[in-house]
C-alpha positions in Angstrom: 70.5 108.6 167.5 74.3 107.6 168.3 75.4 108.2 171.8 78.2 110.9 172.2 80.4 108.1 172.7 79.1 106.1 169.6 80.7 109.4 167.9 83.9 108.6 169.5 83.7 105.4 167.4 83.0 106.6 164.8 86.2 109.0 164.4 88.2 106.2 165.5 87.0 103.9 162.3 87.8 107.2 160.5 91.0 107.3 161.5 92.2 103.9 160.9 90.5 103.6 157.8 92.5 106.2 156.7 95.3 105.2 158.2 95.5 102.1 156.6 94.5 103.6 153.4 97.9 105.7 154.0 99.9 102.4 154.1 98.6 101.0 151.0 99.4 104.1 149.3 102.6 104.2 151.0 103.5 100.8 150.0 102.2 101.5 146.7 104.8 104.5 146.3 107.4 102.3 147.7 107.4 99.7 144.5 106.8 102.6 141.8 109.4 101.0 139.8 108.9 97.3 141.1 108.9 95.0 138.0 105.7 93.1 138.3 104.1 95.1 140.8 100.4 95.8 140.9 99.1 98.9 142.5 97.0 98.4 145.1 93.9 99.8 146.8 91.8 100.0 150.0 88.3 98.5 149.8 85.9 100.5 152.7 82.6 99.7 153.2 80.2 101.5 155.9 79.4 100.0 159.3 75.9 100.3 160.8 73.5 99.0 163.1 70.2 97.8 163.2 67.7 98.8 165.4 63.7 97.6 165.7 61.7 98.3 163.3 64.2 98.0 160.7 66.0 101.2 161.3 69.3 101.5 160.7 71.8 104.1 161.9 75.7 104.7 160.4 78.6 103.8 163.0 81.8 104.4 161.0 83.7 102.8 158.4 85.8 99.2 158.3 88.6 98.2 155.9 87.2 95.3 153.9 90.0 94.1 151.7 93.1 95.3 150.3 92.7 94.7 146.4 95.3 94.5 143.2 94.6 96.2 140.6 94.5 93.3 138.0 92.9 91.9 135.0 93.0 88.0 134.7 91.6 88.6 130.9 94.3 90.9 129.9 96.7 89.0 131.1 95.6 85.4 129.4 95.5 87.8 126.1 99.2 89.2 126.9 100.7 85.8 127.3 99.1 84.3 123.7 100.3 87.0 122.3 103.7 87.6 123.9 103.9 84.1 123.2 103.7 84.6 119.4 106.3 87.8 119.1 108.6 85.9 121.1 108.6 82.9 118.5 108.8 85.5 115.2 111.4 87.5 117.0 113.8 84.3 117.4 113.0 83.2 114.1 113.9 86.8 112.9 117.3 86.8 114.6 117.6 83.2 113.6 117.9 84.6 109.7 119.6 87.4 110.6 122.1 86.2 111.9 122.2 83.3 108.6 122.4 86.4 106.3 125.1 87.5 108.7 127.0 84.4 107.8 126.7 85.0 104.0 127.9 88.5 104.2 131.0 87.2 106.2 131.6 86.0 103.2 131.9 89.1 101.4 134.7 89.8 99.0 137.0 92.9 100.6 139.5 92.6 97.3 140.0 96.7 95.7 140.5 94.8 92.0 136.8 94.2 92.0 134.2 96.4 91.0 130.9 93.6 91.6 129.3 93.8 94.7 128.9 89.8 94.9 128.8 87.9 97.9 132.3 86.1 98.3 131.0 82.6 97.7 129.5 83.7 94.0 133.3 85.5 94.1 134.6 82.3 94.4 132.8 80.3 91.5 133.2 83.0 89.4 137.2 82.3 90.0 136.9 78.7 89.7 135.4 78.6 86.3 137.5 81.5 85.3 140.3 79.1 86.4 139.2 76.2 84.2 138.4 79.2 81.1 142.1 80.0 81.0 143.1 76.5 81.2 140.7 76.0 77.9 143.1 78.5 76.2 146.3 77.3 77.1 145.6 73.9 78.8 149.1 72.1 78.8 150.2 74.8 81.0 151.6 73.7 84.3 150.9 76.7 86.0 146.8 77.1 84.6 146.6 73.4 85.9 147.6 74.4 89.8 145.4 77.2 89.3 142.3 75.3 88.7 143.1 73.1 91.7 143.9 76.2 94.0 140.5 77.6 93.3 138.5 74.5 93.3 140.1 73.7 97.1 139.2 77.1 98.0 135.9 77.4 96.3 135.3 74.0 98.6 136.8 75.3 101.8 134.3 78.6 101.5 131.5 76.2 100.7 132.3 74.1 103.8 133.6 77.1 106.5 129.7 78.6 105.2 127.9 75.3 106.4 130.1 75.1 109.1 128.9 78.1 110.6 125.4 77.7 110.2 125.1 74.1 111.6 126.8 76.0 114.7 123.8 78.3 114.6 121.7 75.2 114.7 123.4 73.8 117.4 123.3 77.5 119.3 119.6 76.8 118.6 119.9 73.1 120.3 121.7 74.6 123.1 119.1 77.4 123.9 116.1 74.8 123.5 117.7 72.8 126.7 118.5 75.9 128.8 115.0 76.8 127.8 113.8 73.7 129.2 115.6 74.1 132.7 113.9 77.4 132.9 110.7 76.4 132.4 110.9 74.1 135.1 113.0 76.1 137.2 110.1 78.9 136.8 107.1 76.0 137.1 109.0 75.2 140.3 108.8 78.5 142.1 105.0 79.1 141.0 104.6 76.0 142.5 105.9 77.2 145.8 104.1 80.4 145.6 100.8 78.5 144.8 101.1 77.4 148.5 102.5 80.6 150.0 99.2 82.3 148.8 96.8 79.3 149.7 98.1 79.5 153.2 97.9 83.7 153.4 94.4 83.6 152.0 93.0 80.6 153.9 93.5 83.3 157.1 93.8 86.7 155.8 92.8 88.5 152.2 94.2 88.7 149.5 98.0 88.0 149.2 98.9 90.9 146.7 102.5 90.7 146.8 102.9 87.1 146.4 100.1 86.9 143.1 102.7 89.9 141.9 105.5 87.7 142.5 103.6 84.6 140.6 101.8 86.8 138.2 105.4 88.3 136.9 107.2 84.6 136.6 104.1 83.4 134.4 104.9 86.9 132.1 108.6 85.4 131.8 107.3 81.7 130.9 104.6 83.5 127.9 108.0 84.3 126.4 109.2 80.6 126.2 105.8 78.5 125.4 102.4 78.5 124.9 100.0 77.7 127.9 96.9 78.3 129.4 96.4 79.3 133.5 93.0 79.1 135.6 92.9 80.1 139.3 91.1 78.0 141.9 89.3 78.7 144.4 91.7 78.7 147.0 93.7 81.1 145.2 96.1 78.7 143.2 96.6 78.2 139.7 96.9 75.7 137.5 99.1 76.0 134.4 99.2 73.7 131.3 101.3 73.0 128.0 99.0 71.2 125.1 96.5 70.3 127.9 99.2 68.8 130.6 99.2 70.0 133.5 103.1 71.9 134.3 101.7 73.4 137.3 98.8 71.9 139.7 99.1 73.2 143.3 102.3 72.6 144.8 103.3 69.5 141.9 105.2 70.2 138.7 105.9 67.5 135.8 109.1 68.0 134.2 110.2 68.9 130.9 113.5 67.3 129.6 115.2 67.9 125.9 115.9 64.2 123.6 118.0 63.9 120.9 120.0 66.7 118.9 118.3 67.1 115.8 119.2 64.8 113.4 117.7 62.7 111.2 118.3 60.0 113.8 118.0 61.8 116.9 115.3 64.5 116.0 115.2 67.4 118.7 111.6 66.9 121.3 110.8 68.2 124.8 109.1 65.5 126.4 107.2 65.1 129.7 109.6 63.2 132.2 108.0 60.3 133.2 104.7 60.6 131.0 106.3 59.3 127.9 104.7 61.9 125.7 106.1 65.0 123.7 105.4 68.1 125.0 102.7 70.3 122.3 105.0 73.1 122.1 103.4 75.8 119.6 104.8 79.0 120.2 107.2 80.8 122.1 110.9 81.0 121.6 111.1 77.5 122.8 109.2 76.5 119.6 111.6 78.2 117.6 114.4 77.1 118.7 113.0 73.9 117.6 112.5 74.4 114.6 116.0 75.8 113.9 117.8 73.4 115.5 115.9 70.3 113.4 118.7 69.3 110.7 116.6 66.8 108.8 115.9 68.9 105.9 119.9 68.8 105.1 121.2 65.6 103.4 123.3 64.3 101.1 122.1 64.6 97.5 122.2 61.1 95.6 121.2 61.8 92.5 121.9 65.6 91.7 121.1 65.4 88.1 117.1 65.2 88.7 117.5 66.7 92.6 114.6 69.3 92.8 115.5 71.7 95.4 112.6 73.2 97.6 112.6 75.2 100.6 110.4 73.1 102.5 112.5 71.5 105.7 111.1 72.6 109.3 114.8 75.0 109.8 115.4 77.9 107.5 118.6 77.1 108.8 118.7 73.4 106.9 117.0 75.5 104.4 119.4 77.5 103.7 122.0 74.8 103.9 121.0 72.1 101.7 120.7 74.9 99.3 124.1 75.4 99.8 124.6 71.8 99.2 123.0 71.8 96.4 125.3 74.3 94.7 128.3 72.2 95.9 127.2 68.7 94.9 125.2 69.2 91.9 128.7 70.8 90.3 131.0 69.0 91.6 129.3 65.7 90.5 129.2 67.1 86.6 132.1 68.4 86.6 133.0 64.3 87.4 131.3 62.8 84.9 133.3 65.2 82.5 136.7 64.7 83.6 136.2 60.9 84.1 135.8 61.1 80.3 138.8 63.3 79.7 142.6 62.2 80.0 145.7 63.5 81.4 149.0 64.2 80.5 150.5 61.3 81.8 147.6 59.2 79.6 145.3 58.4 83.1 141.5 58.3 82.6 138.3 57.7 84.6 139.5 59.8 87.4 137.3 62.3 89.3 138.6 65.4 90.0 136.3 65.7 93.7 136.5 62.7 95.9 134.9 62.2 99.2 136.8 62.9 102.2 135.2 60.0 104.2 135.1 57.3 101.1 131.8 55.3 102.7 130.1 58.5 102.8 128.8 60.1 99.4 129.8 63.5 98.4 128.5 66.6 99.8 129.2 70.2 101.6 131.3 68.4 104.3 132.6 65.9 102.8 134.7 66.4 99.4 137.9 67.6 98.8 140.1 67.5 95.2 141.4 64.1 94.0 144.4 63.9 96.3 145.9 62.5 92.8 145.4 65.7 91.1 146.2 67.7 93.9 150.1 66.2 93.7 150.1 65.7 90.0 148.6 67.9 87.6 149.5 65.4 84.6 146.7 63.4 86.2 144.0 66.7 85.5 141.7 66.0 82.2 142.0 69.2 80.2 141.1 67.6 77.0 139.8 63.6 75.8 143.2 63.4 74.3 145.7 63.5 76.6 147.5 65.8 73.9 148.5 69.3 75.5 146.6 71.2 72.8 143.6 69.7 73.4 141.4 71.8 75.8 137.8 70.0 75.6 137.2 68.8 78.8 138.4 72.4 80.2 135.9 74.2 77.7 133.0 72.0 78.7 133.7 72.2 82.5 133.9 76.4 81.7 130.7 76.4 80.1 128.6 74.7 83.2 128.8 78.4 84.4 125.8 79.1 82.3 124.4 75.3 81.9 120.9 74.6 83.5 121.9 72.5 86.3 119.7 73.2 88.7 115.8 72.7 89.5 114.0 74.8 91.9 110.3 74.0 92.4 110.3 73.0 88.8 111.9 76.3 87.2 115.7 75.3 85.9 118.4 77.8 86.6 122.2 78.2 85.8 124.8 78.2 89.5 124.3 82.1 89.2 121.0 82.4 88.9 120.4 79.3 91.8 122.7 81.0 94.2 120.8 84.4 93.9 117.8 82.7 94.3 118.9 81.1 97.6 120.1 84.4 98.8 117.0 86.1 97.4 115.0 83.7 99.8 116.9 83.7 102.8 116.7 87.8 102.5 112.6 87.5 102.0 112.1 84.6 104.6 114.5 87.4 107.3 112.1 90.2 105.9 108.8 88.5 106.5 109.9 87.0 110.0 111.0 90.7 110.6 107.0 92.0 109.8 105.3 89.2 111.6 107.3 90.1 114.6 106.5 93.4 114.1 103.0 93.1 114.1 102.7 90.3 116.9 104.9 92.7 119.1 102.4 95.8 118.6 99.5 93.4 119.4 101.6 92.2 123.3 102.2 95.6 123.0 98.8 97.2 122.9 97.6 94.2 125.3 100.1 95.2 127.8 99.3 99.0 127.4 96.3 98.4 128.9 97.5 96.1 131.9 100.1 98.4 133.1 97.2 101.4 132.7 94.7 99.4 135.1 97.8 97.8 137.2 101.4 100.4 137.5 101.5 103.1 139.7 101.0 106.4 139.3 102.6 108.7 140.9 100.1 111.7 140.6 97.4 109.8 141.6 99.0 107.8 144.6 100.0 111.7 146.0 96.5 112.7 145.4 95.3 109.8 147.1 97.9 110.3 149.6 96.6 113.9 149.8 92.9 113.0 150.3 93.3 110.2 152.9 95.8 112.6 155.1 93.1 115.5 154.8 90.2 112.5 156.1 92.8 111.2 158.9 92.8 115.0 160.0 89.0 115.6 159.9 88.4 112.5 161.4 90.8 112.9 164.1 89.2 116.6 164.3 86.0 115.2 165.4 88.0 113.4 168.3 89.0 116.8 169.5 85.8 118.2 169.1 83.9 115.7 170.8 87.1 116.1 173.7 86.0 119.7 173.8 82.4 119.5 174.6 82.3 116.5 176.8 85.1 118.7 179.0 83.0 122.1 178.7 80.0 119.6 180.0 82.1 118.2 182.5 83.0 121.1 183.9 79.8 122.7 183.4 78.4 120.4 186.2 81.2 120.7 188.3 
């Protein structure tokens, strides 16, 4: 049986069990809307002491450990799959913002009653262009019209491509600032690895700090893949593609080459391991993708060019389709005028030249035959020369309709082609749209259940506060009572 003072002891471990039970709720309270905190909670376990014969006899209560509550599971699954909506999201915006581009595009004009996009708009006027110069083709005026449209069908063709290699090189530009904070954020879990080592080597667990390390390795599951295992002296270790980012206190460096060209493709590589990265997900991995330019080049033989969406960028995607357009027409419409003659009796002229004459034509680099452009004499309405003679012009109208184009095998007229490549860019923005969609609801769900095991409630943490004020009371009641008697005793025996 406890002594009247072993009750004394007992009371007291009452009271600062509670008491410190008080704090953690306290504290708890405190960082309610803390990003990345975990709520805590007071671990008690009852004292006793032995006595012979195996008997044991209760003295109190001790504070064992002050615990997070966390799930290392849940949050391995959150980062996989936060890693995964992060990649469809940027991919997502990525064609967004390319159908964006297109509708920039879009004709404003009140004399038109079609809804098409402005760079259809702008074909349709350049073979209306050459149409009226088939009815009336020794006409000075028709003849600057068909140049007039065909420099501006080329400058919307080129201002198009223009923008969306700048989207490609937004892309290149986030993949490096990407990069710096990946290793700006492998850095400080680096430092924290050692905060916490130290803290735990000598006291228990370092709540805060894993809270502080736990919430930077949520921000890198949006960049990149990787995988995380905690050692035993309360460390982890963090990965990419089975190389270590994070070991301890030591980080290996991630650093952006080349700038996505053919030449130069876009890589992250380990600095100083001489190996790329295995970047799978994430919006770094996007970013990658959409910044890789090697599906866009120049077409060299447009005539039997089969175009297929197949390059690692939607972006290039989208723009050698573009290109394809562009070159494809403009590289008939040669071979017809070549044929033809002008007014002024010249022949074997083209009527598009390359703007850089080393480089062959395409998107960015063609303009209208300077020659034409100062002389209309010089433009091939007809094989003639005569003014009445309008078969070049006629031909060159009809390619509106001609099947010039080859798409994974099917042939198409410009129309048709150009819908098609807006068709796809629409349904590649849709689908990106549904997979991010569905990866998000999956983080989502995933993270549901973290923040119900880990946030702070504030119900509960006032109930709690509730029950551990009423124990400090009854507890420090006993004191008093135990006070009481031992005086009455006391004086008792005078």
């Amino acid at each position: 049986m406890s002594s009247t003072f072993g009750v004394y002891s007992i009371a007291r471990t009452g009271m600062q069990a509670n008491q410190s039970a008080l704090t953690v709720t306290s504290h708890n309270l405190s960082n309610i809307n803390t990003a990345g905190f975990s709520r805590q909670q007071v671990r008690s376990v009852a004292t006793v002491t032995a006595y012979s014969g195996h008997q044991t006899e209760g003295t109190g209560v001790s504070v064992n450990e002050v615990v997070r509550a966390r799930n290392e599971l849940l949050d391995n699954a959150y980062h996989k799959k936060n890693a995964t909506a992060s990649y469809w999201s940027t991919k997502s915006g990525m064609l967004t913002y390319a159908q964006q581009i297109l509708d920039e595009f879009s004709t404003t004009s009140t004399t038109r009653t079609t809804d098409n996009n402005g760079l259809q708009l702008k074909m349709t006027d350049f073979f209306n262009s050459w149409d009226e110069l088939s009815q009336e083709p020794g006409s000075v005026n028709n003849r600057k019209e068909v140049v007039e449209q065909a420099a501006a069908l080329l400058d919307c063709f080129r201002k198009a491509d223009e923008d969306l290699a700048n989207l490609q090189r937004d892309a290149s530009n986030s993949t490096k600032d990407i990069v710096k904070e990946i290793n700006s954020i492998a850095e400080q879990v680096a430092a924290l690895n050692v905060q916490i080592a130290q803290a735990e080597a000598t006291y228990a667990q370092a709540g805060d700090l894993r809270d502080q390390r736990d919430y930077l390795l949520d921000s890198l599951s949006n960049y990149t893949n990787f995988s995380m295992q905690e050692q035993a002296n309360g460390s982890v270790s963090v990965e990419i593609g089975g190389v270590a980012l994070v070991s301890m206190d030591k980080t290996n460096k991630l650093a952006v080459t080349g700038d996505g060209s053919v030449g130069h493709p876009l890589e992250v590589q380990w600095v100083g391991l001489d190996q790329t990265a295995k970047i799978t997900s994430g919006t770094l991995k996007a970013c990658l993708e959409d910044a890789d330019q090697t599906g866009v080049a120049a077409i060299t033989n447009p005539v039997s060019y089969n175009y297929s969406a197949d390059a690692i960028s939607s972006i290039s995607n989208l723009r050698q389709g573009l290109n394809n357009v562009i070159t494809t027409l403009t590289v008939k419409i040669n071979d017809l005028h070549k044929a033809g003659k002008g007014l002024d009796g010249s022949t074997g002229i083209d009527f598009f030249v390359p703007v850089n004459a080393n480089e062959p034509l395409s998107i960015d680099n063609m303009q209208v035959n300077p020659q034409i452009a100062s002389n209309s004499n010089k433009l091939a309405a007809g094989n003639s020369g005569q003014k009445g003679d309008n078969t070049v012009a006629d031909a060159i109208a009809d390619l509106k309709t001609a099947k010039l184009y080859n798409s994974d095998g099917l042939s198409q007229d410009i129309t048709g082609f150009y819908q098609s490549l807006v068709t796809w860019v629409g349904t590649a923005g849709s689908n990106a749209s549904g997979y991010y969609d569905t990866a998000s609801t999956l983080a989502n769900q995933v993270d549901n259940q973290r923040q119900g095991m880990s946030s702070v409630s504030l119900d509960e943490e006032m109930s709690n506060m509730i029950m551990f004020q009423n124990a400090y009371g009854a507890s420090a009641r006993v004191l008093s009572t135990m006070d009481n008697l031992i005086a009455g005793l006391i004086q008792e025996l005078g």
